[in-house]
C-alpha positions in Angstrom: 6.5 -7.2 -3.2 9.6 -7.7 -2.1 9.8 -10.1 1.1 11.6 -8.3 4.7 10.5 -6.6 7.4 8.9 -3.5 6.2 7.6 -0.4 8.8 5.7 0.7 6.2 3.9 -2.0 5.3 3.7 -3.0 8.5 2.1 0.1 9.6 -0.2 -0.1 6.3 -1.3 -3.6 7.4 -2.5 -2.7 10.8 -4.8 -0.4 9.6 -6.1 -2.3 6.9 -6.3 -5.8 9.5 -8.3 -3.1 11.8 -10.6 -2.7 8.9 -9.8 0.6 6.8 -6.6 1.4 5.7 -4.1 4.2 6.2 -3.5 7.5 5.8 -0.2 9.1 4.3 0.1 12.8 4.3 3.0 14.5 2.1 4.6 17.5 3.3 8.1 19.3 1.9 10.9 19.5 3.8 11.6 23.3 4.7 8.6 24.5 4.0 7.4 27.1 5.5 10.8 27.2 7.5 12.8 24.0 8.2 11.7 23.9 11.9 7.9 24.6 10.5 8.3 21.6 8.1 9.2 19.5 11.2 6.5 20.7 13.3 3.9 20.2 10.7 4.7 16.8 10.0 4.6 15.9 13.9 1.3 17.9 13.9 -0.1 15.4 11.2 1.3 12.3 13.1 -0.9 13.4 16.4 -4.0 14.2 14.4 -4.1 10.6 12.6 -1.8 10.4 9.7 0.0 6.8 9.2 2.9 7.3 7.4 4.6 10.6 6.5 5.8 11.1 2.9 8.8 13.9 3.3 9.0 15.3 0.1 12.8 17.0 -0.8 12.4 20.1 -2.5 14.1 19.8 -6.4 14.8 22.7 -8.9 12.8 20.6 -11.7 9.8 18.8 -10.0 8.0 17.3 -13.3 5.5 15.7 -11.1 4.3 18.2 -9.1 1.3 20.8 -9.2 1.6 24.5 -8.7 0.9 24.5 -4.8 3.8 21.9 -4.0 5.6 23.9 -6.6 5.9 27.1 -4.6 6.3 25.4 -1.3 9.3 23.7 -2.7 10.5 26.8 -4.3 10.1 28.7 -1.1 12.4 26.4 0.6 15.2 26.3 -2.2 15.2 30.2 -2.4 15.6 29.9 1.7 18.6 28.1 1.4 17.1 24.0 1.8 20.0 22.0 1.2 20.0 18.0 1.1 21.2 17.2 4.6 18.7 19.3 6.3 16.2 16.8 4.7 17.9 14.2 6.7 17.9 16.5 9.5 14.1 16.5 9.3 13.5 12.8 9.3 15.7 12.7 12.2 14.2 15.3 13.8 10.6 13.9 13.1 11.3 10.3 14.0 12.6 11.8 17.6 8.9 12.5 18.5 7.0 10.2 16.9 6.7 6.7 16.1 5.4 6.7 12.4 7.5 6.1 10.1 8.6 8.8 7.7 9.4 7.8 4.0 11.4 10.7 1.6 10.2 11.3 -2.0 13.0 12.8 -4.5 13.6 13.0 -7.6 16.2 10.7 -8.9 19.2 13.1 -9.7 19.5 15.0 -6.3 19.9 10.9 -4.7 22.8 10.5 -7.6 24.5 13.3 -6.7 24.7 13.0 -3.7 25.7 9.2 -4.0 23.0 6.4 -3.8 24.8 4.6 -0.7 26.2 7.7 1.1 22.2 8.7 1.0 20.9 5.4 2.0 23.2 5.1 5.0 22.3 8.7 6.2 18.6 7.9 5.4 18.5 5.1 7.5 20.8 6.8 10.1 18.0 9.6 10.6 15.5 6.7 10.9 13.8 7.1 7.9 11.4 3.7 6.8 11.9 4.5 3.0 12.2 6.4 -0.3 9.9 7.3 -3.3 11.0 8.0 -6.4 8.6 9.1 -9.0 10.8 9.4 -11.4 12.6 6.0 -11.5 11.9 3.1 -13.1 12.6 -0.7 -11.4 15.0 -1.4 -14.6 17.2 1.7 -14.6 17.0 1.5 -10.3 19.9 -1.3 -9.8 22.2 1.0 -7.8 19.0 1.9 -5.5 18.3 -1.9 -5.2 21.7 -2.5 -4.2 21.4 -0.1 -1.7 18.2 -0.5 -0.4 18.9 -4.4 0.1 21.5 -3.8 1.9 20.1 -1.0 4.6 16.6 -3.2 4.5 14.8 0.7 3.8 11.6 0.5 1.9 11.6 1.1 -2.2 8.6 2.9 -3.2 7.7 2.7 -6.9 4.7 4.5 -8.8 2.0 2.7 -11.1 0.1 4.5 -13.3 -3.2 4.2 -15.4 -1.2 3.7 -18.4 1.6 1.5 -16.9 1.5 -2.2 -19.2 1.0 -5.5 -17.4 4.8 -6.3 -17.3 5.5 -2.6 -15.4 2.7 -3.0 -12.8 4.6 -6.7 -12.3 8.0 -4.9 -12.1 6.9 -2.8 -10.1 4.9 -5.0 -7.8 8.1 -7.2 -7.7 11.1 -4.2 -6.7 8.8 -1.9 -4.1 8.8 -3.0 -0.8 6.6 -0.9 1.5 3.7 -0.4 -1.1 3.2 0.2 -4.4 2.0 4.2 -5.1 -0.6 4.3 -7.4 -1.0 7.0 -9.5 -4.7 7.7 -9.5 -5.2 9.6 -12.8 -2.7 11.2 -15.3 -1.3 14.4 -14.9 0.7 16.5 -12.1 -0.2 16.7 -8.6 -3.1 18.3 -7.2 -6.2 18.4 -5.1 -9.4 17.7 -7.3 -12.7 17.3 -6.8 -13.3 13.7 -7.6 -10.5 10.6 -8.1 -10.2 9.4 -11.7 -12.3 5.8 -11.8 -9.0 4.3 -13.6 -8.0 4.4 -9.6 -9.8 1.5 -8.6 -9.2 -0.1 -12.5 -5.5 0.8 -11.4 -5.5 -1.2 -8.1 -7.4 -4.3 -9.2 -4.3 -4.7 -12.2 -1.8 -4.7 -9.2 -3.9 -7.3 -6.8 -3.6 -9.4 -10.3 -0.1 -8.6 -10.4 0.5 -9.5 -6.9 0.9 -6.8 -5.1 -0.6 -6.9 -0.9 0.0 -3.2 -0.4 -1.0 -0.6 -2.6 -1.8 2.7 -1.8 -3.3 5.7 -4.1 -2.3 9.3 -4.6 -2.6 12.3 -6.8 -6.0 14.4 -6.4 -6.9 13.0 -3.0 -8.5 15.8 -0.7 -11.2 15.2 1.3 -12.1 12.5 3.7 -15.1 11.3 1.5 -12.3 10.6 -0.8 -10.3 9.0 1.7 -12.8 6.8 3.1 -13.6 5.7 -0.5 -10.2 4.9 -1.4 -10.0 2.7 1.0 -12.8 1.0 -0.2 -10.9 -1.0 -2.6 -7.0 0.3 -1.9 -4.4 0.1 1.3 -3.8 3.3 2.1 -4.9 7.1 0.6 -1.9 9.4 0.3 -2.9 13.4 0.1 -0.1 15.8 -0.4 -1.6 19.4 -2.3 -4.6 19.8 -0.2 -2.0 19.6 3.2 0.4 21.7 1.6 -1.9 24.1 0.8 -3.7 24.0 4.2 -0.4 24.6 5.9 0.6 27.6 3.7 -2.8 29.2 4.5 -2.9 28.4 7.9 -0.1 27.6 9.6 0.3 24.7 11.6 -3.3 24.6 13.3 -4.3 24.8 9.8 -2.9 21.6 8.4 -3.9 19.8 12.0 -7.7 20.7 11.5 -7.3 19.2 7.6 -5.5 15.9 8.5 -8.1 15.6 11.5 -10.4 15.7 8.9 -9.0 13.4 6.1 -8.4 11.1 9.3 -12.2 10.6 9.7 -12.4 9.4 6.5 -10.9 6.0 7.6 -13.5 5.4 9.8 -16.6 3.4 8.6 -14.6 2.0 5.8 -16.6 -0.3 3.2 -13.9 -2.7 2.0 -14.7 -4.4 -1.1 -10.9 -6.4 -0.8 
């Protein structure tokens, strides 16, 4: 991992030093209305979410599952546009003091200009930025800029990934390393793939202090054994889906839920 003052990590190890780990909730940006995608992110903040992961909605999301699919469809067809994801972050960070990472998709960052979007990034008060679909050796212009506005760099590990990737990887991410906890798109499912814990005992070996996993995770007995062996449990589908459903109340009952999944943590780390 990449040395620096991190509020990601940071917030990651004060759950882990208070003997569990943390919970990271995605939600998209403008979904179900850009005010509602605010609201709902604060909502998870107050019911015991860590970290927020503020996904930007993209017209070709190769990584994601039919639910985040339609939310992020719904909020292109309304009219989302780039900047209101930094109004969101800014918006967010107002009322609470987790700190709020963006996932996106490589191209929409490009467009836009790498440093242009790390300076307003970091002018919204956003921790940090993961990017499923870039790699550490094609990411120089996101080093660059990352370096030099101190924001967290988020890459993803998967099952498959060789030694040397989950070492790249372990070496450019600063914040943690997102572990991808079976193969496949995104999605709730009713147990996490085994080559999870496989997963996060190759990065400990590759050095990394702060990995968390994600993909499938939706229910606090997966939560709680995630933590088990990881840093942190990130849930995105099941919280999209319980916010679609019902409303804001609906994804605060859900990440009160997931939340009591970090207590009575067995950690075998």
């Amino acid at each position: 991992m990449t040395p620096g003052t991190s509020a990601v990590a940071t917030a990651i190890a004060a759950r882990r030093d208070a003997g569990s780990g943390a919970l990271i909730g995605y939600l998209p940006a403008g979904f179900p209305t850009l005010s509602g995608s605010i609201d709902a992110a604060v909502a998870l903040v107050e019911s015991g979410v860590d970290v927020i992961e503020l996904g930007i909605p993209y017209s070709d999301p190769v990584m994601d599952g039919p639910v985040i699919q339609a939310a992020t469809q719904q909020s292109l067809a309304d009219g989302f546009k780039l900047r209101h994801g930094f109004e969101a972050v800014a918006a967010i960070t107002s009322q609470v003091s987790a700190p709020v990472v963006m996932m996106t998709y490589w191209n929409p960052v490009v467009q836009y200009g790498v440093d242009r979007f790390a300076d307003d990034l970091k002018a919204a008060g956003g921790a940090g930025l993961i990017t499923p679909d870039l790699v550490p050796d094609e990411a120089g212009a996101w080093l660059t800029a990352s370096d030099r506005t101190g924001l967290d760099r988020v890459f993803l590990a998967a099952p498959t990934s060789s030694d040397a990737r989950l070492r790249q990887a372990v070496q450019s991410s600063r914040g943690f390393v997102y572990a991808v906890s079976t193969m496949g798109i995104t999605g709730a499912r009713s147990d996490v793939d085994a080559a999870a814990r496989v997963l996060i005992d190759r990065l400990r070996d590759a050095g990394a202090t702060s990995a968390c996993v994600g993909v499938g995770v939706s229910t606090a007995a997966q939560v709680r054994e995630i933590l088990g062996y990881a840093d942190g449990a990130i849930v995105g589908s099941a919280l999209v889906k319980s916010l679609a459903d019902g409303g804001i109340e609906g994804v605060r009952a859900l990440a009160r839920e997931l939340a009591e999944g970090t207590r009575d943590v067995v950690r075998s780390v």
